[in-house]
DRENTOR-37407 format. One record per atom (N, C-alpha, C): residue number from 1; residue in three letters; atom name; x, y, z. Coordinates in steps of 0.05 Angstrom, whole numbers, m for minus. Layout:
% residues N
nr,rest,atom,c1,c2,c3
NUM,ALA,CA,X,Y,Z
...
This chain:
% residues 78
nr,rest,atom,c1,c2,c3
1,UNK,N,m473,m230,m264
1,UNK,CA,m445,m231,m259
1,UNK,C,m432,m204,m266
2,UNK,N,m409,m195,m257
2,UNK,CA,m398,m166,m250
2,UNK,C,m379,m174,m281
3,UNK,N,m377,m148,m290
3,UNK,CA,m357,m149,m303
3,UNK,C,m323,m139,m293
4,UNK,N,m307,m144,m304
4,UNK,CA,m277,m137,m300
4,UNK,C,m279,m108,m284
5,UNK,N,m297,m89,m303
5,UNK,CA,m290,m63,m301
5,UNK,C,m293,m49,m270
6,UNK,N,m320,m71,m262
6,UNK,CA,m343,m70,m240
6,UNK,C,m320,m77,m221
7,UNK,N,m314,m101,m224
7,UNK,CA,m299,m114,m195
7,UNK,C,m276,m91,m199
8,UNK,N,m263,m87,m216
8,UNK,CA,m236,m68,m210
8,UNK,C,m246,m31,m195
9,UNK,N,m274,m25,m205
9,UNK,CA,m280,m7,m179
9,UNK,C,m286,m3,m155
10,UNK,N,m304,m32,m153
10,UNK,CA,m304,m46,m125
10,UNK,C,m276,m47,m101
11,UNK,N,m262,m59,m121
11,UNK,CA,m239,m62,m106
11,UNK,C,m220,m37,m100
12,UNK,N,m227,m15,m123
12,UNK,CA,m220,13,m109
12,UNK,C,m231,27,m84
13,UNK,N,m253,21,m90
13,UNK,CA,m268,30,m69
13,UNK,C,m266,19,m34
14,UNK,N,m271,m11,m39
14,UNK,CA,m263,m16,m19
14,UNK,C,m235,m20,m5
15,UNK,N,m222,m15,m13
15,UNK,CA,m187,m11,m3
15,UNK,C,m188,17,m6
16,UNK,N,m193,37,m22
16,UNK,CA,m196,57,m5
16,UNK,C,m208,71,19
17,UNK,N,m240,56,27
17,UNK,CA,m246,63,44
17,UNK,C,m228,45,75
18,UNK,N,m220,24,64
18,UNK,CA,m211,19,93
18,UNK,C,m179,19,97
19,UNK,N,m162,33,72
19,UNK,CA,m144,44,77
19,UNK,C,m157,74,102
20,UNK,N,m171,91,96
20,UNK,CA,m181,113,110
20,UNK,C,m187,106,135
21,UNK,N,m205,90,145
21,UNK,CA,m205,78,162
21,UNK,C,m185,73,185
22,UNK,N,m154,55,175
22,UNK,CA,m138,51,187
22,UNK,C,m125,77,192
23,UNK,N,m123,99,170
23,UNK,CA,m104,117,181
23,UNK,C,m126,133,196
24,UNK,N,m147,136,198
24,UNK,CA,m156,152,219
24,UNK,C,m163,142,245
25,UNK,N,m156,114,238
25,UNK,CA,m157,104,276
25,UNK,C,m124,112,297
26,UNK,N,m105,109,272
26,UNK,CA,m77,115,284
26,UNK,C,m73,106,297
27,UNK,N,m70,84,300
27,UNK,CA,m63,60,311
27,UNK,C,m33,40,296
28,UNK,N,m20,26,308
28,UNK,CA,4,21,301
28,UNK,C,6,11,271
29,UNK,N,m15,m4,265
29,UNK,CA,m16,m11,231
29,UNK,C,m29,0,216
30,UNK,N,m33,29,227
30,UNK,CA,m45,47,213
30,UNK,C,m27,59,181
31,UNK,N,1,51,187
31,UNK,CA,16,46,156
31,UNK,C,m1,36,135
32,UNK,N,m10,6,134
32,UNK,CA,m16,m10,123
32,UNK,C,m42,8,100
33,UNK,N,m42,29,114
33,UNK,CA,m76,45,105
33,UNK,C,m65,58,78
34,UNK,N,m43,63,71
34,UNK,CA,m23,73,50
34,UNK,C,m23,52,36
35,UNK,N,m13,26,39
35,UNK,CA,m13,3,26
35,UNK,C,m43,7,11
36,UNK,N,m56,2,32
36,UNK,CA,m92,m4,18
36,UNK,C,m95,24,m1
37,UNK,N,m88,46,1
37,UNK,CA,m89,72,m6
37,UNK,C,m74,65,m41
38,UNK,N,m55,53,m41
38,UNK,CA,m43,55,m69
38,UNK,C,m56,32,m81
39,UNK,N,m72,8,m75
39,UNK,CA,m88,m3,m86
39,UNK,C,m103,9,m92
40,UNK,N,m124,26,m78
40,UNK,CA,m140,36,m93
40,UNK,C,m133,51,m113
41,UNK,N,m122,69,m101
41,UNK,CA,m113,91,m127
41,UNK,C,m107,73,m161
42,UNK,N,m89,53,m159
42,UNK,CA,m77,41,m184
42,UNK,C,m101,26,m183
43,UNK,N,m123,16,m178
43,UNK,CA,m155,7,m188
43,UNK,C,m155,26,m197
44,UNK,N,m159,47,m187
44,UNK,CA,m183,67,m195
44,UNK,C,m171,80,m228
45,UNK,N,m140,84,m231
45,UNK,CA,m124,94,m244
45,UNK,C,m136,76,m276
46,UNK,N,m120,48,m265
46,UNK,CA,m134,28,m300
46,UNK,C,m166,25,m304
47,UNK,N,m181,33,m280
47,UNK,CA,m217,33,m282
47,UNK,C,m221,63,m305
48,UNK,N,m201,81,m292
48,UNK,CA,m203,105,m309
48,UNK,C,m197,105,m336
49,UNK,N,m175,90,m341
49,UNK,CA,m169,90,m371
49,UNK,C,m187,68,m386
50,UNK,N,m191,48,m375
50,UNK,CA,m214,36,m386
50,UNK,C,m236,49,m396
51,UNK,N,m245,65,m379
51,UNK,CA,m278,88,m377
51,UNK,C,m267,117,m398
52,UNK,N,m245,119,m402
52,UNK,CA,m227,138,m410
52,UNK,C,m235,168,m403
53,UNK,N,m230,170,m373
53,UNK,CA,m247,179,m366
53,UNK,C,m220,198,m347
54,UNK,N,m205,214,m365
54,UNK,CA,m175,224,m368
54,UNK,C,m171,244,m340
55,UNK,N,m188,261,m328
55,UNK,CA,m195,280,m297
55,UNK,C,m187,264,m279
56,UNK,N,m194,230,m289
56,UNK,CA,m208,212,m264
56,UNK,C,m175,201,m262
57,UNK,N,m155,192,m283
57,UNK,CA,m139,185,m286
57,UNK,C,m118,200,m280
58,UNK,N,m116,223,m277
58,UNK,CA,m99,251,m274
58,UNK,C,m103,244,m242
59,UNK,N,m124,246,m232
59,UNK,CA,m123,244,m204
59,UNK,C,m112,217,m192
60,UNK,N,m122,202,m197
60,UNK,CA,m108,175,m189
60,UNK,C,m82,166,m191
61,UNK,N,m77,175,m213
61,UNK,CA,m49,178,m223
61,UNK,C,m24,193,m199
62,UNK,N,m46,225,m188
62,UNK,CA,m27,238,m163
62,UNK,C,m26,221,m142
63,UNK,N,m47,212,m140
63,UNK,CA,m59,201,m113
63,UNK,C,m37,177,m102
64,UNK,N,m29,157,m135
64,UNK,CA,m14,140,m131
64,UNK,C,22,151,m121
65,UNK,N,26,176,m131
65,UNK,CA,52,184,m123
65,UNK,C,51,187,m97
66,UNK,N,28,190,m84
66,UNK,CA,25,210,m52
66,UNK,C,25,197,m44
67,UNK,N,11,169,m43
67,UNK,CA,8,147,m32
67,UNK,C,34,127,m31
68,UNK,N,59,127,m48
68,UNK,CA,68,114,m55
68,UNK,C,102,136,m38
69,UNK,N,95,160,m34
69,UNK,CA,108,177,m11
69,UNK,C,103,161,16
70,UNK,N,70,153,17
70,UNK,CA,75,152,49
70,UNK,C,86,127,50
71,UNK,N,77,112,30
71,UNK,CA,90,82,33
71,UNK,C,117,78,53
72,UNK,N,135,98,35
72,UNK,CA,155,104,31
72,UNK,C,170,116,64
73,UNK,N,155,137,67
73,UNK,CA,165,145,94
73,UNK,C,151,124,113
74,UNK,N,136,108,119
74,UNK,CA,122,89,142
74,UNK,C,146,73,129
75,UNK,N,152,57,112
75,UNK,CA,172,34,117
75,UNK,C,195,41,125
76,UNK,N,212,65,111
76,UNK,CA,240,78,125
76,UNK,C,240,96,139
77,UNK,N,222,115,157
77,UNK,CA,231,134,166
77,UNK,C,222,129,197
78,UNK,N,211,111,206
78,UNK,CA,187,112,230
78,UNK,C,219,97,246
């Protein structure tokens, strides 16, 4: 059986890869890839502080602002 730490990288992983996915098909719900994009990031962000693993957290941490930009412009600006 997986522990907490396991499934919460898994689940970075996989919402990030198919956040990527959607935005490189560009296709009309290719927004949604930002959505999946700030999931991962905020996995990967508490996976990091768990692991304390502070580079990994610094990055995820940006990743979540950038991500949380496009959110931002796909819901109000399109």
């Amino acid at each position: 059986m997986m522990d907490s730490l396991t499934i919460l990288k898994w689940i970075g992983t996989a919402t990030g890869v198919l956040g990527a996915l959607l935005v490189a098909l560009h296709i009309p719900q290719s927004g949604y890839g930002f959505l999946l994009f700030l999931v991962s990031s905020t996995s990967w962000f508490v996976a990091a502080y768990r692991m304390r693993e502070f580079s990994l957290m610094f990055l995820q941490g940006v990743f979540t602002v950038i991500n949380l930009i496009g959110v931002w412009r796909w819901l109000f600006t399109i």
